[in-house]
C-alpha positions in Angstrom: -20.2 -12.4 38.2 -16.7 -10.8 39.9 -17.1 -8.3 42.6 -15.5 -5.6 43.2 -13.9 -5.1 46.6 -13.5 -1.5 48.1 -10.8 -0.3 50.1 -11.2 2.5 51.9 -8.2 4.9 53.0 -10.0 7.9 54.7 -8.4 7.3 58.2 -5.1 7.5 56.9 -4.4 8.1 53.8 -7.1 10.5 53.8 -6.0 12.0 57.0 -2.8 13.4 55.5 -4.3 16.3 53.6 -3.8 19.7 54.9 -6.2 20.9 57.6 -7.6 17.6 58.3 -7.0 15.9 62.0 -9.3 13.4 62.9 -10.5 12.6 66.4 -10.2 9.2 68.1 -14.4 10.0 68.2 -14.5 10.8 64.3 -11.9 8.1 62.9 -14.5 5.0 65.2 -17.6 7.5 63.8 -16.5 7.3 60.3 -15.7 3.5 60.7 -19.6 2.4 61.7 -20.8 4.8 58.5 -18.4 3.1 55.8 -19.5 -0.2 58.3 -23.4 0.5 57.2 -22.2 1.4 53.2 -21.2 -2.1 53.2 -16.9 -1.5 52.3 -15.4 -4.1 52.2 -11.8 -3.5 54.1 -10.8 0.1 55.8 -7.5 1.3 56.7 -7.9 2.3 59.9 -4.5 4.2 60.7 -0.3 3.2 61.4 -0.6 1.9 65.0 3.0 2.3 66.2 3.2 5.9 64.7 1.1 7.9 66.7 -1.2 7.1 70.4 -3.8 7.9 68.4 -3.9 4.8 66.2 -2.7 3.2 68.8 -6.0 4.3 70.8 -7.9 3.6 67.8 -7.3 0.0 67.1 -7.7 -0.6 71.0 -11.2 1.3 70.8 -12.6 -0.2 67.4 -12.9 -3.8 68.7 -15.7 -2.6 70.6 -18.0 -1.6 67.8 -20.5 -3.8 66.4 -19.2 -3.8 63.1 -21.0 -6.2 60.6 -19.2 -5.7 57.0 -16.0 -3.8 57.3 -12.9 -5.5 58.0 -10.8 -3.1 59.3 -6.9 -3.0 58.4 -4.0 -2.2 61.1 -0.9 0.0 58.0 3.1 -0.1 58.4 5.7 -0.5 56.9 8.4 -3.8 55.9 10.7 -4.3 59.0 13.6 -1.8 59.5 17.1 -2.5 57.6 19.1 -5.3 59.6 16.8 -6.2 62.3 14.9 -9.1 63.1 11.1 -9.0 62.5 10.7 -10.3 66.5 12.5 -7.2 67.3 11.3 -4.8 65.0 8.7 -2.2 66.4 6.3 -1.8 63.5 5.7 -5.2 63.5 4.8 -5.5 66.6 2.4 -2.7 66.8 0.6 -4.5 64.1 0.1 -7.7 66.2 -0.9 -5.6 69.2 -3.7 -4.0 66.6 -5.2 -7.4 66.7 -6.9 -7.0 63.5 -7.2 -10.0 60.9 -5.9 -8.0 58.0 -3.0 -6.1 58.2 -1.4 -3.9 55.1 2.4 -3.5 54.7 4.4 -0.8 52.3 7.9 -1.5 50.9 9.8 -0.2 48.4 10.0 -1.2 44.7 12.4 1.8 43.6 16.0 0.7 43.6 16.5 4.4 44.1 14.5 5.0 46.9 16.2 1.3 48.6 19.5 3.2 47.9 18.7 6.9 49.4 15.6 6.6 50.9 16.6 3.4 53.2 20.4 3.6 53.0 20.5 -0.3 52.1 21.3 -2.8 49.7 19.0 -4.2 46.8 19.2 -7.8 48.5 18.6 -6.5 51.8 15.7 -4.6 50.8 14.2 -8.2 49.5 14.7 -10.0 52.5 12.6 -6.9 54.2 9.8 -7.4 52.1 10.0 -11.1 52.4 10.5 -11.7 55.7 8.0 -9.1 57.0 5.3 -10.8 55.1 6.5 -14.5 56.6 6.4 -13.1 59.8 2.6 -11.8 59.5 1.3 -14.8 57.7 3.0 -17.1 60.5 1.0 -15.2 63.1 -2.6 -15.9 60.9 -2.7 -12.3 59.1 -4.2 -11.8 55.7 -1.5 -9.5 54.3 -1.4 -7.3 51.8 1.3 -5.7 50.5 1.8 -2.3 48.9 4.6 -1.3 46.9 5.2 1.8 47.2 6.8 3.5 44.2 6.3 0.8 41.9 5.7 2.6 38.4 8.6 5.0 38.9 10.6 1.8 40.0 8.8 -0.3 37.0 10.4 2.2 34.1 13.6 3.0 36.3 14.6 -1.3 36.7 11.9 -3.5 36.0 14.0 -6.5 37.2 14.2 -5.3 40.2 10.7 -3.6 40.9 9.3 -7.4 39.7 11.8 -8.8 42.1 9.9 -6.7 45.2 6.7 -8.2 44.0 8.2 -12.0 43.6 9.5 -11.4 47.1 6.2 -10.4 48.8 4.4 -13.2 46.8 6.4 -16.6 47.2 6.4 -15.0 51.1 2.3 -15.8 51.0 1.2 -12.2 50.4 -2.6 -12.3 49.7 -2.6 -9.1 47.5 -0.3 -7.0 45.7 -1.1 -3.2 45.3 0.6 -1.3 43.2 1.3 2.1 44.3 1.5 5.5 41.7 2.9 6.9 45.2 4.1 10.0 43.2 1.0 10.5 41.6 3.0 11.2 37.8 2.2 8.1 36.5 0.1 8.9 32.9 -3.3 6.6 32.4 -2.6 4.8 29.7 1.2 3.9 31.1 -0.3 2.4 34.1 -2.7 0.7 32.0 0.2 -0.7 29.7 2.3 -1.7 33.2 -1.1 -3.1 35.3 -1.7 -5.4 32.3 2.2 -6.5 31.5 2.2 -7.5 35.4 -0.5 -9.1 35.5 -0.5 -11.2 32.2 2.8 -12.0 32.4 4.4 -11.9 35.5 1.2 -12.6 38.0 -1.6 -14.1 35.7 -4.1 -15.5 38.5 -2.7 -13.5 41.3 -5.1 -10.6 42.6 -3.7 -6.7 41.9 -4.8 -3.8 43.3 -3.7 0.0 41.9 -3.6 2.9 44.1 -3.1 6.2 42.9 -1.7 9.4 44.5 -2.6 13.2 43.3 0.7 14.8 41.8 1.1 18.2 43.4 
């Protein structure tokens, strides 16, 4: 029998919404409840982004936690700098947590505008950020972010990201609907073209994002 893994984003993701600002006391609170519903992995925040998070990942080490594995978030390194020198990196490794989750982008549009860098740079990012993470003994999984606008826009290219993360030792893709306009049945169409084709035995995630 498979089982389904659940991976929870409350702490950050969830913490996004309008009118919603967690406490360093609610964010460990709500990580010893999901702890006692038995999820599996929980995104606990961007350490590196706020003192919060920061505060967080120092503070949750000290829970008793007996199920969750909790997940330190950032992003790929930044353009043209070395992963040993790159800040968000580093704030993972000072998480300390076994699991850490890393977003790049699979849009050559958003590599062109959003990051002001080239398509080849943007695959070394990905690529080397995940070397990086697995060379210090992180389970790493990597979100790409963008990746069914990318997917219809260049699909050469949004496979590349994903070929780039995976021959680096990434230990899950997720595919992200980070706009949220992504119909079912295209997603459907794209999840299983990815994943019979392209990454038969690999493991793929979906996450999907409320269009406003």
């Amino acid at each position: 029998m498979k089982k389904v893994k659940l991976y929870d984003t409350t702490l950050r993701d969830g913490a996004q919404r309008e009118g919603i600002s967690f406490s360093l006391e609610d964010k460990l609170k709500i990580t010893q409840i999901l702890d006692n519903l038995r999820i599996d992995y929980l995104e606990g925040g961007w350490p590196g982004s706020n003192p919060k998070d920061e505060l967080f990942f120092q503070a949750v080490h000290k829970l008793k936690l007996k199920n969750i594995t909790v997940v330190a978030f950032s992003a790929t390194r930044y353009k043209d700098r070395k992963c040993e020198n790159d800040p968000n990196l580093l704030a993972l490794l000072r998480a300390r947590t076994r699991t850490v989750c890393i977003f790049g982008k699979s849009w050559d549009m958003q590599v062109i505008h959003a990051l002001k860098t080239g398509l080849a740079e943007n695959l070394k990012m990905i690529s080397e950020s995940v070397k990086f993470l697995k060379a210090k003994g992180k389970e790493v999984i990597y979100d790409a972010e963008h990746f069914f606008d990318g997917y219809r826009a260049n699909k050469k290219y949004a496979l590349a990201t994903l070929k780039a993360a995976v021959d680096a030792g990434a230990d899950n893709l997720t595919l992200c609907d980070t706009n949220g306009g992504t119909l079912p049945h295209q997603i459907a169409e794209i999840i299983r073209e990815v994943k019979e084709v392209f990454f038969p035995n690999f493991p793929i995630t979906p996450a999907f994002a409320k269009a406003s």
